[in-house]
Structures are given as structure tokens and as C-alpha cells.
C-alpha positions as CSV (number, residue, x, y, z in Angstrom):
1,X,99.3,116.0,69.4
2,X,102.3,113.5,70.1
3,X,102.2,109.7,69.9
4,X,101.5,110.0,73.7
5,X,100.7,105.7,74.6
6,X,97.7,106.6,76.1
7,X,95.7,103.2,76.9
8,X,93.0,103.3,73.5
9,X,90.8,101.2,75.7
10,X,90.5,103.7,78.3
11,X,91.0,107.1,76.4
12,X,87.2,108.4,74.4
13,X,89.1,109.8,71.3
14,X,85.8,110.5,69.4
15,X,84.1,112.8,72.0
16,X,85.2,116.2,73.6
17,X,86.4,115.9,77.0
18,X,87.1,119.2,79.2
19,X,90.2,118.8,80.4
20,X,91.5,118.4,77.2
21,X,89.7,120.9,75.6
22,X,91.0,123.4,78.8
23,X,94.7,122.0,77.6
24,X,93.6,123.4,73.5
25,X,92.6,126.4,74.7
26,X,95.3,127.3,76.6
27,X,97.7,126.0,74.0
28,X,98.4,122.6,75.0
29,X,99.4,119.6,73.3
30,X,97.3,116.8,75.0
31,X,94.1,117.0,72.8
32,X,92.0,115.0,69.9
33,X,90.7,116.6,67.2
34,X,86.9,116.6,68.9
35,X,88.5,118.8,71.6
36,X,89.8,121.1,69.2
37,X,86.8,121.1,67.0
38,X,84.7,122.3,70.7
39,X,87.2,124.5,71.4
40,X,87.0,126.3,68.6
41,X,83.5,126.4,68.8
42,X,83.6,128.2,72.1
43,X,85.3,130.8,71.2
44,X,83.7,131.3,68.4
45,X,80.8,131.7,71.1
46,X,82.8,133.9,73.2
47,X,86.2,135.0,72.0
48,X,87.1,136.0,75.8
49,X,87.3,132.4,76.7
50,X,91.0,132.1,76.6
51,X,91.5,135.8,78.7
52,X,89.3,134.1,80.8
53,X,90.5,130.4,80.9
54,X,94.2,131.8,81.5
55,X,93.0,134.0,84.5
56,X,92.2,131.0,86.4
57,X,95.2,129.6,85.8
58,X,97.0,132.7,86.9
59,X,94.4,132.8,90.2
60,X,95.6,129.0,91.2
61,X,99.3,130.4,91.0
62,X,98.7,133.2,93.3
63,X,96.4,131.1,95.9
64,X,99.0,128.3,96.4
65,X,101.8,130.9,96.0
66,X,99.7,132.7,99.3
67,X,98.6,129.9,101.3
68,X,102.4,128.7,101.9
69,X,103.7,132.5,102.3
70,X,100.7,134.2,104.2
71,X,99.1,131.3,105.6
72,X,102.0,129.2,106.4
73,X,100.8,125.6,104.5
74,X,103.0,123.2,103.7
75,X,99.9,120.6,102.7
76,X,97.9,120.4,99.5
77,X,94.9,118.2,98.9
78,X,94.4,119.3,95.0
79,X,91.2,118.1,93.6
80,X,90.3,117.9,89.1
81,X,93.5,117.9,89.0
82,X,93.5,118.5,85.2
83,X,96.4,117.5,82.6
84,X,99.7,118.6,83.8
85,X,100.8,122.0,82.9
86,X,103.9,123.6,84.2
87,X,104.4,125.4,86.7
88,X,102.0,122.7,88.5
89,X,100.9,123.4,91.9
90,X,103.7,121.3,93.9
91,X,106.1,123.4,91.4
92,X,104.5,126.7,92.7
93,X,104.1,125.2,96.4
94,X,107.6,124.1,96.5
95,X,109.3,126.8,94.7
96,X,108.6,128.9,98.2
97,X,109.0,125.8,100.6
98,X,110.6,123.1,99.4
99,X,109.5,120.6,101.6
100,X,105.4,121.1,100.6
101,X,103.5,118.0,100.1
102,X,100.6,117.6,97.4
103,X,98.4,115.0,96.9
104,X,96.4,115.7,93.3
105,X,93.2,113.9,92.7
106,X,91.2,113.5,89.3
107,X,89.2,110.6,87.3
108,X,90.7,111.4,83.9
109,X,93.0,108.3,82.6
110,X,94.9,110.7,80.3
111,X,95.5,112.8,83.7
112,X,97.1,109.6,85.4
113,X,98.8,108.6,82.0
114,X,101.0,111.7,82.2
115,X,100.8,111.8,85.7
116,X,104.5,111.9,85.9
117,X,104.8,115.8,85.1
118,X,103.2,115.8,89.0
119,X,105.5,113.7,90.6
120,X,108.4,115.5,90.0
121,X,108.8,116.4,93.6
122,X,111.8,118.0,95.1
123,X,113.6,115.4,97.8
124,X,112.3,117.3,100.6
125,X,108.8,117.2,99.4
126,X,106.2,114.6,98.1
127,X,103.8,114.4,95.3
128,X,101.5,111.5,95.1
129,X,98.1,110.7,92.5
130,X,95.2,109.6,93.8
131,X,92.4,108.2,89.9
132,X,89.3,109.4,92.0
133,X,85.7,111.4,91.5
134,X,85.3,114.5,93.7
135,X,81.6,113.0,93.3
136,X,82.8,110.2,95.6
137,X,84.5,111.9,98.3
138,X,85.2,108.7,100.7
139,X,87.6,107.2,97.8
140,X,89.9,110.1,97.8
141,X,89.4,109.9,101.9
142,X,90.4,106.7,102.2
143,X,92.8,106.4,99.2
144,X,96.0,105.3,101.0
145,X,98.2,107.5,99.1
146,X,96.2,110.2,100.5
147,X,97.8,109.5,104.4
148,X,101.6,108.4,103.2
149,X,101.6,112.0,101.8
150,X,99.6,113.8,104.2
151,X,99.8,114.7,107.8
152,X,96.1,115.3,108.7
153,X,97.5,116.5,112.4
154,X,98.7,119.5,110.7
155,X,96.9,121.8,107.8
156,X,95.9,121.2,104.4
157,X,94.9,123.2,101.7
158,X,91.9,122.0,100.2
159,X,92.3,123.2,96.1
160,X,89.1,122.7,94.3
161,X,89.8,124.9,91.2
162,X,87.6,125.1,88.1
163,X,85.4,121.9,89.0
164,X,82.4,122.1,90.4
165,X,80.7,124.0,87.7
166,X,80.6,120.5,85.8
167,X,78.9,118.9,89.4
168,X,75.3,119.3,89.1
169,X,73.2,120.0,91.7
170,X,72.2,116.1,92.1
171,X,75.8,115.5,93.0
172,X,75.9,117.8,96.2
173,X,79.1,119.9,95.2
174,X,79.0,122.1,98.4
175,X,78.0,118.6,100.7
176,X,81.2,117.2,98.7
177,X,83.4,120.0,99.6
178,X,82.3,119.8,103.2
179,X,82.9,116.0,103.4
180,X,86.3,116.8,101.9
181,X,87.1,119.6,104.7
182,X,85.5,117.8,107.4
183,X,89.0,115.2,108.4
184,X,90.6,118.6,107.8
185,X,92.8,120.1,111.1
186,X,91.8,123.6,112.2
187,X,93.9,125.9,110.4
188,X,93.1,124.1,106.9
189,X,92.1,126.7,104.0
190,X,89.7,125.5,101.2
191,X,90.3,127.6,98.0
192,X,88.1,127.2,95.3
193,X,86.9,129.0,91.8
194,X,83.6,128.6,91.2
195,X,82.1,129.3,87.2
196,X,79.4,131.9,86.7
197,X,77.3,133.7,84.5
198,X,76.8,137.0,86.2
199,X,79.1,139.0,84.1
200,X,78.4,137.9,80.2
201,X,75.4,135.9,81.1
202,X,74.4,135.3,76.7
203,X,78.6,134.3,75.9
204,X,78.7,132.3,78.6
205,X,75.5,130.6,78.4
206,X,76.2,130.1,74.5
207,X,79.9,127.9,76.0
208,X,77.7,126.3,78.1
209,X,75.2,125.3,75.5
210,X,78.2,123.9,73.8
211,X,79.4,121.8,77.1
212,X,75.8,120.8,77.0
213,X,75.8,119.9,73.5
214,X,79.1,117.2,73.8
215,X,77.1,115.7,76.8
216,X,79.1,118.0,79.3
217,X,76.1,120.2,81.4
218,X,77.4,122.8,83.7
219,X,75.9,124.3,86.5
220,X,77.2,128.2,87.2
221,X,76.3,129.6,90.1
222,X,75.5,132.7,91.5
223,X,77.5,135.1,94.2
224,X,75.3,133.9,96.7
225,X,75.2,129.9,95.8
226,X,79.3,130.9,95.9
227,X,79.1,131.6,99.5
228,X,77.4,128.0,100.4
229,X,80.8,126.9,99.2
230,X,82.7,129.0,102.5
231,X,79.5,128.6,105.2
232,X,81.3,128.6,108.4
233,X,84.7,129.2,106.9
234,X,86.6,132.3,107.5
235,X,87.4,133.9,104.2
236,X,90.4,135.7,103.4
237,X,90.5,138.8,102.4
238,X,89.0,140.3,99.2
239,X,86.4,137.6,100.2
240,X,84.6,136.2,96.4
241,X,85.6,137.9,93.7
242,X,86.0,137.6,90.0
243,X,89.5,135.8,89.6
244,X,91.9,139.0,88.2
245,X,90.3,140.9,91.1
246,X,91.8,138.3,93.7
247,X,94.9,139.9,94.7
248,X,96.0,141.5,91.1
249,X,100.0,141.1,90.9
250,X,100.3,142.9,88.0
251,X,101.6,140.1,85.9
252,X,98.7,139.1,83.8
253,X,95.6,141.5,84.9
254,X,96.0,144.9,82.7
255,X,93.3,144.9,80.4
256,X,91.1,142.3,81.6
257,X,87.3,143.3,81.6
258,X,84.5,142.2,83.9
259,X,82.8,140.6,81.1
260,X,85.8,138.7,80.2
261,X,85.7,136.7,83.5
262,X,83.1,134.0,84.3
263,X,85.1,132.8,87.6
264,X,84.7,133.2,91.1
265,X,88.0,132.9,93.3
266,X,88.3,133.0,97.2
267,X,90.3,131.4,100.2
268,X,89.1,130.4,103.6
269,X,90.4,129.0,106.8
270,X,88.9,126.3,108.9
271,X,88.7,127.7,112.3
């Protein structure tokens, strides 16, 4: 943990936070000692958490790496945002065309602090940081930075990764995803992972307990609640599926069970 200049007056050193506990887990640097303290104590719960935490990661790679090959998008709209970890989805986005565009959104001061790890944007391209709740969809809407990067003429993925199972159900996540989609050109995609229980429901419900614990509830959802997500979306083909399942390259996949996933993964288009 490096003497990082994070703002004291803005950073909650004595409480968990999931990002940072996310950047633990995964072997990151960014962390206090309460997020090490929960992460340990979620895999203690369910030692698959880390298989399981990197196969999301792996699942964003693929998705963007998709949507500017298959799918032809040059625009990201990238929201929870998370701390920076390379490759970072303008690296993977412009590592196939240079000239893609991101715009990533989250509410996290530490994210902003170190914000410039995703502004390192290739000339032809443009990264910009909009400090914004998904919650509150109008100020990432009308967030200024959000037009100088973006054309909204022209299609935008929509990247909602790992989120929403901390949005419970009094904070609309599937109205918020819709208000986000809804300025959106035809053409847009929306990809999204979406947590669930379905596949290890005691682990996972333990990690949750322990979310719930550091004053962190999450709300998992079902295949079906899943679909809300996509309602009048064409999605791409596998359709929902556990993350590793979503297009397997073979880099990161062999000998990942069911049970070790608590992730759903899918891409749809706007028609």
C-alpha cells in the first residue's frame, strides 16, 4: 500500500470499501487494512472468490475486445468504473482501434484520485472521467465530459460490469440501465455482469453476509431478474451465461467450475 496522496478528508480508511477490497483480491495495491481484513474474510467464506473475481475481469476483456471487432464500436460509456487496473478498457478498446473513445464513470474519490491510469489515451482516441452515481443517471447524462468525448449520433457501448449487485432494488438498477440506454443511437450494445447466487447459493450467500456485515448489502439476482436487464434488447449470442462460459478463449477458463462462478455476462444491441 504506497504513500498514494489520497485526499484523508474524502478517503473512509477505517471501513471496507468494495472497490478496494475487488483491487486486494485480485492482487492490487490500492487497499487499507479494513479491505484486506474483509477480503480475507471472504475467502475464508468461499475460497473460489478470487477464480471467480478474475473471471469477470477476463469477461470485460473479451466484451470490449468483441464489441469493437464484431460489432464495430468505437464508443464506450463505462459505468463503476472501479480502480484502475491495466489493461483498462480504453487499453483493450484501443489496442484494436486506436481511435476508440471512453468515457468511465464512478463515485469513488480514490477512483478519480488515480484516475490518471484511465486517461492514458492514444492521440487518436479520448478518455475522459466523469465522479458520478449510476444511482443518479441524469448526472452522468448531463455531465459535459460525457458529450466532448462522445458522439451520441453514432453507437456507444453501454459497460455496466460488476455493479448493480450492490443497487438494491429501491434504487431501480434495471430503470437506471434503461435511462442510461435511452439517449443511446440504434446500434448501441449494453453489456453487463450481473452477480448471482444460483450456482453456490450457501458460499455466496456467506460473501454476501460479509458485504452486509461492513454496511455493503447486495442484491443477486436470478436468470430471470437477469433478463429485465436486456427487455427489448437484442442479445448476442450465447445470450446470459455464467462469465467463463461467454465466449471461452482459452486463456483463463480450463478448470473453472460452475460453482466457482457467481456472475452473469451478456451483450445486447439496441435496435
Amino acid at each position: 500500500m504506497p504513500d498514494n496522496g489520497w485526499p484523508a478528508d474524502r478517503i473512509d480508511t477505517e471501513h471496507a470499501h468494495s472497490a478496494r477490497i475487488y483491487d486486494y483480491i485480485l492482487g492490487g495495491k490500492d487497499y487499507y487494512p479494513a479491505d484486506q481484513e474483509a477480503g480475507d474474510a471472504m475467502v475464508g467464506e468461499w475460497p473460489a472468490l478470487p477464480v471467480h473475481m478474475r473471471a469477470n475481469r477476463d469477461w470485460m476483456n473479451r466484451a470490449v475486445r468483441r464489441l469493437v471487432e464484431e460489432e464495430g464500436i468505437r464508443q464506450f460509456l463505462d459505468i463503476g468504473t472501479g480502480i484502475p487496473t491495466s489493461p483498462n478498457l480504453h487499453e483493450i478498446a484501443q489496442s484494436v482501434a486506436p481511435d476508440a473513445r471512453v468515457v468511465y464513470v464512478d463515485n469513488d474519490p480514490i477512483v478519480l484520485t488515480l484516475s490518471q491510469g484511465l486517461l492514458s489515451s492514444t492521440p487518436e482516441g479520448r478518455t475522459s472521467y466523469i465522479e458520478a452515481d449510476f444511482r443518479d443517471p441524469a448526472s452522468i447524462l448531463e455531465a459535459p465530459e460525457l458529450r466532448q468525448t462522445l458522439d451520441l449520433d453514432r453507437p456507444v457501448a453501454l459497460t455496466v460490469i460488476a455493479i448493480v449487485h450492490f443497487v438494491l432494488d429501491e434504487d431501480d438498477a434495471v430503470g437506471v440501465v434503461r435511462r442510461l440506454l435511452e439517449p443511446l443511437p440504434p446500434g448501441s450494445c449494453l453489456a453487463m455482469t450481473i452477480g448471482t447466487a444460483e450456482f453456490a447459493p450457501e458460499e455466496v450467500g456467506r460473501v454476501a453476509r460479509e458485504y452486509a456485515a461492513r454496511d455493503m448489502p447486495m442484491r443477486l439476482r436470478t436468470l430471470d431478474e437477469a433478463h429485465e436487464f436486456f427487455a427489448g434488447l437484442e442479445l448476442l449470442e450465447p445470450g446470459i451465461v455464467q462469465v467463463h462460459k461467454w465466449h471461452p478463449d482459452g486463456t483463463g477458463e480450463q478448470g473453472i467450475r460452475d460453482e466457482d462462478i457467481a456472475m452473469y455476462g451478456a451483450v445486447a444491441r439496441k435496435p
